[in-house]
C-alpha positions as CSV (number, residue, x, y, z in Angstrom):
1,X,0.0,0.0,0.0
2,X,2.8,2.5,0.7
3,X,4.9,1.7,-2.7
4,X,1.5,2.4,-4.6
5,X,1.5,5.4,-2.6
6,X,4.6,6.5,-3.3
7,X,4.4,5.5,-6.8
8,X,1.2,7.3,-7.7
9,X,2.6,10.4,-6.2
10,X,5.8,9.8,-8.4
11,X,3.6,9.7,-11.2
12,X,2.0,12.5,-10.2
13,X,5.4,14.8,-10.1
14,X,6.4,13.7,-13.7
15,X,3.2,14.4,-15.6
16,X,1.6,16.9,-14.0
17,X,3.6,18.9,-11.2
18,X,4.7,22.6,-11.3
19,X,7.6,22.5,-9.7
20,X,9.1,18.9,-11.8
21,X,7.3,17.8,-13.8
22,X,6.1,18.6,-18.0
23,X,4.1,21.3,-16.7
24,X,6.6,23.2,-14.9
25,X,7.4,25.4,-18.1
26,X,4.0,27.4,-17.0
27,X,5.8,28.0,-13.7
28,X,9.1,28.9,-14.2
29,X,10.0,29.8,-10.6
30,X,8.3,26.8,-9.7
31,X,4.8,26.8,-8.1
32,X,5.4,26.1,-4.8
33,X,6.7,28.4,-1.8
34,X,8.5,26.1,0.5
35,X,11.3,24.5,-0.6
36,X,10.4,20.8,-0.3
37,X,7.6,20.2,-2.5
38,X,4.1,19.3,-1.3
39,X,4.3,15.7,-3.1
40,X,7.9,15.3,-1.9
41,X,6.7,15.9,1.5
42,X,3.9,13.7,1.6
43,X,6.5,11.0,0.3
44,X,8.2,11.6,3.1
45,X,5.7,11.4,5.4
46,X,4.1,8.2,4.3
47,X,7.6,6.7,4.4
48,X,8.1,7.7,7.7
49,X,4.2,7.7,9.4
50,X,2.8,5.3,6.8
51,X,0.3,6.1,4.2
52,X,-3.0,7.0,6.1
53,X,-1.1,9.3,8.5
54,X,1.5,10.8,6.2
55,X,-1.4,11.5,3.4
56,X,-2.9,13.8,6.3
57,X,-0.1,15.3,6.8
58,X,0.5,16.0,3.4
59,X,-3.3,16.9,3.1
60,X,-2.9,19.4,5.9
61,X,0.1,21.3,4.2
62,X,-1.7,21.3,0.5
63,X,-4.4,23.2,2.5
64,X,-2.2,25.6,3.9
65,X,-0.6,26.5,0.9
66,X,-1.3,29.5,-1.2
């Protein structure tokens, strides 16, 4: 369950994030204000918490962000 995690949210950052992936020519700065992406910190999480607690972390900071 956490690979499938992990690997959907790698997925995720190749095709359609801001910051990495083919979509990051719209945002040249990069979209995101902290310097660990929102997807890479929810990867970290769930590696660390596992992948209920860890999404709500990662959950929690997407809402906080601008």
């Amino acid at each position: 369950m956490k690979n499938l995690a992990i690997n959907v949210i790698n997925f995720y950052q190749v095709f359609f994030s801001f910051d990495k992936g083919m979509l990051a020519v719209f945002a040249p700065g990069g979209a995101c204000k902290h310097d660990l992406s929102c997807s890479e910190y929810t990867k970290q999480k769930i590696k660390e918490y596992g992948v209920f607690r860890g999404s709500w972390f990662g959950l929690k900071r997407i809402w906080r962000c601008r």
